[in-house]
N, C-alpha and C positions, 0 to 999 in steps of 0.2 A: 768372349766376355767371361771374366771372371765372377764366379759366384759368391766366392768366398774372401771373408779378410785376409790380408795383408798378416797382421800379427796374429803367430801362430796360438799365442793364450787368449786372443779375444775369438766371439764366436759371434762373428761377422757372417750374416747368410743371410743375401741379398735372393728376396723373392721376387722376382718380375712378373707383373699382373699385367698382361695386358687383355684381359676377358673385357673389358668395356669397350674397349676400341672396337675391338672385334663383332662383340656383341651390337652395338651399333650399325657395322657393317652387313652382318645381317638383318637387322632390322629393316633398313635399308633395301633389302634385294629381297626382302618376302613383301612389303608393299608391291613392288612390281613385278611379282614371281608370276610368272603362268602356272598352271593348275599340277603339270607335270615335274617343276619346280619346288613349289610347296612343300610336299613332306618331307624331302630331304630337308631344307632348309627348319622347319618346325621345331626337326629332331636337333638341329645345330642350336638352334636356339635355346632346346631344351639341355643342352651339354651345356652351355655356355654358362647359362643361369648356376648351374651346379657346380660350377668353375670357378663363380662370382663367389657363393657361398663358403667354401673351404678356408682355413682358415690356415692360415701361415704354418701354421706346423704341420696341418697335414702337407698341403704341397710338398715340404721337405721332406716327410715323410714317405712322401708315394717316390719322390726322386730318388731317395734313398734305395726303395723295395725297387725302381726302375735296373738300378746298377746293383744292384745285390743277386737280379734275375737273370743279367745281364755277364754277371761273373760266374752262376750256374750256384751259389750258395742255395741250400737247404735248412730246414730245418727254425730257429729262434731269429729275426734280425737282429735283436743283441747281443749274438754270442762272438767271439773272438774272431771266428773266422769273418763275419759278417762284417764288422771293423774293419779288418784288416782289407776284403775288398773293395770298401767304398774308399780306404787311403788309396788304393793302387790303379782305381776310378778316374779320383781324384789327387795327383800328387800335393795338394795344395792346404791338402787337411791337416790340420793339429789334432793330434790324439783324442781330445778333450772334442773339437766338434764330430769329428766320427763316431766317437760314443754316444755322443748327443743326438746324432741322427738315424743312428740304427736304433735308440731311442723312441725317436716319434715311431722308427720304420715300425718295431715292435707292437708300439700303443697304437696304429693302427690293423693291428695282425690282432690285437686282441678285442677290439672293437668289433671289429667283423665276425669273429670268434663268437663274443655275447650276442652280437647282435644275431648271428641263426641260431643260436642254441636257446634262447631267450623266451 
């Protein structure tokens, strides 16, 4: 499946949710969980929930920091080098959305940042 647009100036980034389905699915199997069951499932539910809430950019965001960690980059997610691995990721990127997504990658590096220093 391709994630991204076709044209290389548009910034086509398709996020695929499927937390409801899913979340459903467990919903489903902690009704009938036996007792040893349970917390596993609980803690699935409680991911899930958290999955529900995110918001389109982070997801790309965190995809982003996924292949950025993935290519062994350090340091800022929107610096050059950072760009350049989500292109090589991703052969499918135009410039303009790799900047855009080491972008989010960034603005969630600095969220987490305020958010313990805060």
């Amino acid at each position: 499946m391709k994630l991204f647009g076709q044209d290389k100036e548009d910034f086509t980034v398709l996020v695929v949710r499927e937390a409801d389905e899913v979340a459903e699915a467990v919903d489903q199997a902690l009704k009938t969980a036996g007792p040893e069951e349970r917390p596993g499932l609980e803690r699935a539910a409680a991911l899930l929930a958290a999955a529900r809430e995110a918001t389109d950019g982070e997801l790309r965001g965190n995809w982003a920091r996924r292949k950025m960690a993935e290519a062994g980059v350090k340091g800022r997610a929107d610096s050059v080098r950072a760009v350049k691995a989500l292109r090589e990721a991703e052969p499918g990127l135009s410039l303009l959305q790799a900047v855009r997504l080491s972008q989010e990658a960034a603005a969630l590096d600095d969220q987490e940042y305020h958010g313990r220093t805060a």
